[in-house]
N, C-alpha and C positions, 0 to 999 in steps of 0.2 A: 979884314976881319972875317971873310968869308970864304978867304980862299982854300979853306979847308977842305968846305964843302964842296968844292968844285970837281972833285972823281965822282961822289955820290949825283952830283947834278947830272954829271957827262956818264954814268951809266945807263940813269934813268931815261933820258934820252936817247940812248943808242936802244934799252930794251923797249921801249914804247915806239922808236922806229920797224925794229925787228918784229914787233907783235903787230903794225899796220902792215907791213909787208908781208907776213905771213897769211894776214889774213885777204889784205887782197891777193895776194898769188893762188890761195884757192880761192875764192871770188870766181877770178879770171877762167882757171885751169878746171875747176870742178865742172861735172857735167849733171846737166839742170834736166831731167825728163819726168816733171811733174805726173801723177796718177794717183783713179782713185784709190786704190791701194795705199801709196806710198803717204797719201795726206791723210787716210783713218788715225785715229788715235790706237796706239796700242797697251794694252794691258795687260801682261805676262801672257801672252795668247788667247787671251776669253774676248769676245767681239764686248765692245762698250754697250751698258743696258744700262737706258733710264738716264737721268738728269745731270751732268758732272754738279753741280749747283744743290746736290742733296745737303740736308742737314745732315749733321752727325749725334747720336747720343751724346748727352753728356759724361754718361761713363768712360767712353772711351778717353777723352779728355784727363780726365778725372786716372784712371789706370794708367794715360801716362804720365803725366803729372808723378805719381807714385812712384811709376820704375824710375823715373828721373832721382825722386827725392830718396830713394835706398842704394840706386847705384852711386850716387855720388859719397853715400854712408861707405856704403863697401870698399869704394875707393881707398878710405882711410887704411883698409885693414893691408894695402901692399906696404905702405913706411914702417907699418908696427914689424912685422915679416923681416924687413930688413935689418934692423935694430935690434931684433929679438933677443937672441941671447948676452945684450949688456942690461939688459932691460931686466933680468933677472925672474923672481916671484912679484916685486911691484908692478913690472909693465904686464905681468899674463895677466894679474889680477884687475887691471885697471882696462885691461881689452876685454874680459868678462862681464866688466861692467857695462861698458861699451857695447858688445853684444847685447848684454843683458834686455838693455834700454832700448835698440834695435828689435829687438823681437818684442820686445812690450809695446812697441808701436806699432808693431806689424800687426800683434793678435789685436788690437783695437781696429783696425781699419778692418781687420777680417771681418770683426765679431759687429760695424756698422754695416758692415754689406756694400765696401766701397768695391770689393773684389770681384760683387755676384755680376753675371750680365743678366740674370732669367729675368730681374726685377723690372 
């Protein structure tokens, strides 16, 4: 009953051989000459200041949160795009509403001051 399964078993095994092997081979083969340098943390080249353990605002949170919740909206509008010209006068009209409602959630968060950082 299982002998179906038996290439997908017999790959998996040979790739989780291949990925220990690789990894010990640099294990072995890499060259190890620990410094201060090389153990600093780096940060797009600015030296590390202050606490990694800082709190964050909650806005930032909060703004991403957002671009998540419109990109994922936006997304929609590549399948419309494709479709588009079966789609007629009904599909533009119903993607205008679609925007519509999009932007009517947009100018709400604007107009709560989810977008301001000064506050």
């Amino acid at each position: 009953m299982l002998e179906p399964y038996l290439p997908v078993l017999v790959h998996f095994l040979v790739v989780a051989a291949l990925a220990l092997m690789i990894l010990g081979l640099s294990a072995w083969v890499g060259v190890k000459r620990p410094s201060r340098e090389k153990l600093a943390p780096y940060e797009c080249g600015m030296p590390p200041v202050g606490d990694a353990r800082e709190r964050f605002s909650i806005s930032f949170y909060l703004v991403g949160m957002l671009f998540i919740l419109f990109d994922v909206e936006v997304a929609f509008l590549f399948p419309w795009a494709v479709v588009y010209k079966s789609l007629k006068w009904f599909g533009f009209l119903e993607m205008l509403l679609y925007i519509a409602i999009l932007l009517a959630g947009y100018v709400y968060i604007w107009k709560k001051g989810a977008l301001d950082w000064s506050r």
